[in-house]
Structure formats: C-alpha cells, structure tokens
C-alpha positions in Angstrom: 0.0 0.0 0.0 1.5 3.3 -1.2 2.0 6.0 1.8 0.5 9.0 0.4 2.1 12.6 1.9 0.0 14.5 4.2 -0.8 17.5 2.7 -0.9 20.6 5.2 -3.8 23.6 4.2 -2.1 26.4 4.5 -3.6 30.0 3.4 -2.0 31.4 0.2 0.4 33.6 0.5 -0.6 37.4 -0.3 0.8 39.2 -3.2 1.1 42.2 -1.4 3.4 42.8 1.2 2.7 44.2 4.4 4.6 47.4 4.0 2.1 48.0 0.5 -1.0 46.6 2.6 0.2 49.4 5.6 0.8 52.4 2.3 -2.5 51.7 0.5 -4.7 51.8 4.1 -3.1 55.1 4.4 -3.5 56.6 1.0 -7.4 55.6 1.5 -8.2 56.9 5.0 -6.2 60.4 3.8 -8.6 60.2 0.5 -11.8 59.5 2.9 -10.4 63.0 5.2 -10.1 64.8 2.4 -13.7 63.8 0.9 -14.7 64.8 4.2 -13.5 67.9 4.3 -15.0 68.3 1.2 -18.4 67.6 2.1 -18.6 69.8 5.1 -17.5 72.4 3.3 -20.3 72.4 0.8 -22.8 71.5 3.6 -21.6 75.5 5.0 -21.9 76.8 1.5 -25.1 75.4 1.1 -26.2 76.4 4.3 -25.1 80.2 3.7 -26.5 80.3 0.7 -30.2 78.6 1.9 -30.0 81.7 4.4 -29.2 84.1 2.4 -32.0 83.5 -0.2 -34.5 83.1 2.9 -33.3 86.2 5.0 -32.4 89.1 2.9 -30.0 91.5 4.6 -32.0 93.9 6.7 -32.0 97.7 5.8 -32.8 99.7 9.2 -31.1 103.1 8.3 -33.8 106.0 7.3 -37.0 103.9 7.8 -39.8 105.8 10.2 -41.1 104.5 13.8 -44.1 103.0 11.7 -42.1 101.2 9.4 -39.7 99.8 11.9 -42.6 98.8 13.8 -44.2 97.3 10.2 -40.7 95.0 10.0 -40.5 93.9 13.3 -44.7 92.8 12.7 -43.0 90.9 10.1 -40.4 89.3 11.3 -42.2 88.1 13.9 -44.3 86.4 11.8 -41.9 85.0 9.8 -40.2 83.7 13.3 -43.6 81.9 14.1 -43.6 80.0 10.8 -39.8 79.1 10.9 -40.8 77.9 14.6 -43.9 75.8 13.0 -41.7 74.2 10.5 -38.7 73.4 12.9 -41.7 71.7 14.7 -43.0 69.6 12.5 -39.5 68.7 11.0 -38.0 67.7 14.5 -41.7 65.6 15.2 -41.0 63.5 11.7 -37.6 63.4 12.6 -38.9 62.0 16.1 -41.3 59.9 14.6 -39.1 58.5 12.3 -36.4 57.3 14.7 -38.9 55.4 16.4 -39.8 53.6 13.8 -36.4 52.8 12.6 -35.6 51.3 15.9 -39.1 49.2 16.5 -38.1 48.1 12.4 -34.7 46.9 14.6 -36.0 44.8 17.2 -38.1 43.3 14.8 -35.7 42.3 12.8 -33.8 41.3 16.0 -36.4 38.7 17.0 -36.9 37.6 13.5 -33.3 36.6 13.2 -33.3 34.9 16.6 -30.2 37.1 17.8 -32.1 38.8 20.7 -30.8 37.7 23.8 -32.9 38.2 27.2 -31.1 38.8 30.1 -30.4 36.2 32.5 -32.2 37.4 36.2 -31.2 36.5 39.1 -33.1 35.3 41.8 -33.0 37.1 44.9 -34.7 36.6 48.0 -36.6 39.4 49.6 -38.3 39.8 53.0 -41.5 42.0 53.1 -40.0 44.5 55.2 -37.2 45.2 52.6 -39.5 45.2 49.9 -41.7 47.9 51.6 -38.4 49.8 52.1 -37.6 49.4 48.8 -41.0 50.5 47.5 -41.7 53.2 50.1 -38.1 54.5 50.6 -37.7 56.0 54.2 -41.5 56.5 54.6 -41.7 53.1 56.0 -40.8 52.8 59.6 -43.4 50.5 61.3 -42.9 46.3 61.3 -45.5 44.7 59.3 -46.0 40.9 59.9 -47.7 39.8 56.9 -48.9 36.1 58.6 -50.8 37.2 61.0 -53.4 38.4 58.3 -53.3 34.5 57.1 -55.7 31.8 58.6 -53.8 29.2 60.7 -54.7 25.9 59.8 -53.2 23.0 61.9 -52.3 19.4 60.3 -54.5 17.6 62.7 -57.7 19.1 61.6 -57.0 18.2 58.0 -56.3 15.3 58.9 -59.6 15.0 60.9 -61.6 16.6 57.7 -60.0 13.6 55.8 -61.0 10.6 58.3 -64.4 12.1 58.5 -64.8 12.0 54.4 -63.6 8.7 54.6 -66.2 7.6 57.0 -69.3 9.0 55.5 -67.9 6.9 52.0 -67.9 4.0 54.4 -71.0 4.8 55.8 -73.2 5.2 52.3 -71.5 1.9 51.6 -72.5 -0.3 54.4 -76.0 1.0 54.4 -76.3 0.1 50.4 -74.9 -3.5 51.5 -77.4 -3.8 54.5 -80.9 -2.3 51.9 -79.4 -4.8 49.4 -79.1 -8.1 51.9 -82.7 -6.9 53.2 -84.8 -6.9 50.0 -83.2 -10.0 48.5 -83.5 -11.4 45.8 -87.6 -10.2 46.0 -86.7 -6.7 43.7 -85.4 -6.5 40.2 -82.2 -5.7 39.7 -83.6 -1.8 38.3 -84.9 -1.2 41.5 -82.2 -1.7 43.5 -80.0 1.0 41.6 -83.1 3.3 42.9 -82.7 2.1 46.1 -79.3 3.0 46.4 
C-alpha cells in the first residue's frame, strides 16, 4: 500500500506585502479625510446660501417708527412659521427614529439574535420590599402572617378521616338495603334504592 504525503492547508500567501497593505490603508483613510472635508464644506456653502436667499439682509437706516414697527410685525411672523416648521421637521424626525428602531427589534427577534437577560433570583423579605418600594416613609414592622388563617395538620387530617367515613358509611348501608330486600326486587330497582 503506497504512503501517500500529508498534505498541510495552509492559506496562500498574499501578493502584497505588508509594507504596501500598511501604504495603500493610508492613501485611502487620507482620501476619505479629504472627501470629508470636502463635504462639510459644501454643507456650509449650502447652508449660507439657503440663508441668504431666505433672509435678505436687513435695511434699518432712514426707515420711520411705523415702518420699523411694520418690519419687526413681520419678522415676527416670519419667526412663528420658521418655529412651525422646525416643529414639525423635528416631530417627523422623532417619529421616524422610532420607527427605525421598532423596524430593529423586529428584525432582532426575527433573526433569533435577541438575547434576554439572565435574572437572578433574589430573596426578599417583606419588610425590605416595603423599604424598597416606600423608601424611608416606612418605619413600622409589618407581619404579613398574621393576616393568614392558621390551619393545623391535625384538623386536615380529621376533615379527611371524616370524608372517609361518610364513603364508608353510604356503603355499608347500600350492603345492608341490598341483603334486606333480597332477591324479592329487580335488579332496576335496587339501583333506585341506592
């Protein structure tokens, strides 16, 4: 029988060294700063230039008491329906979250990954559990046994020999009615007589 070689699986080896692995993770985080940059920057130009089409510079100099009084009428209105916008946008926003995450635990228990919590069990008197629900409020000893009804083995088991004797009894007198009418009644009738 041939002896074959044992053949070890090894992972192939890489055709990049480690030095050009270490160069190329660099050149990409620098290119993902720089695109960074990039986009916060036009987020600010954006930003500057929303405002500036939605809040022309204001022109104070030379206007009368009425006027002045006219633009401040306006911007506060203007101020209220900003307000009622910012509203709504922060309730979708809101709203939307909450969806998103309820979306997440369903697909949590779907997938079987949610893990509950293993409790522990802990052993707590009443007194402590009033503390603990009452905080410092609770000062007097409560004995919640007293409240229960005391029942002593000896009259359960007196309630059971009892039960068992009226069984006994019903039987011995259906034994005696039966030995007393014979064989005189049909077999119907002593069913009724039981």
């Amino acid at each position: 029988m041939p002896i074959t070689p044992k053949v070890e699986h090894t992972k192939p080896k890489s055709k990049i060294s480690s030095s050009r692995k270490v160069s190329l993770k660099i050149l990409l985080l620098s290119r993902a700063l720089e695109e960074l940059e990039a986009e916060k920057q036009a987020r600010e130009e954006e930003k500057v230039r929303y405002l500036g089409e939605q809040l022309p510079p204001l022109q104070v100099s030379g206007l009368s008491l009425e006027e002045l009084q006219k633009l401040c009428k306006q911007l506060h209105t203007r101020i209220d329906q900003v307000d009622e916008e910012r509203y709504d946008c922060e309730a979708k926003v809101y709203k939307n979250g909450k969806d998103i995450h309820e979306l997440k635990l369903k697909v949590m228990d779907m997938g079987g990954k949610f893990k509950k919590p293993a409790l522990r069990k802990v052993r707590v008197s009443a007194e402590e559990m009033m503390r603990a629900l009452l905080g410092t409020k609770h000062k007097e000893h409560m004995d919640l046994r007293s409240n229960l009804k005391s029942v002593k083995k000896e009259d359960i088991k007196q309630e059971k020999v009892s039960k068992d004797e009226t069984t006994d009894r019903q039987i011995c007198r259906h034994r005696i009615q039966t030995a007393k009418l014979g064989s005189n009644n049909k077999p119907d009738e002593l069913i009724l007589a039981s």
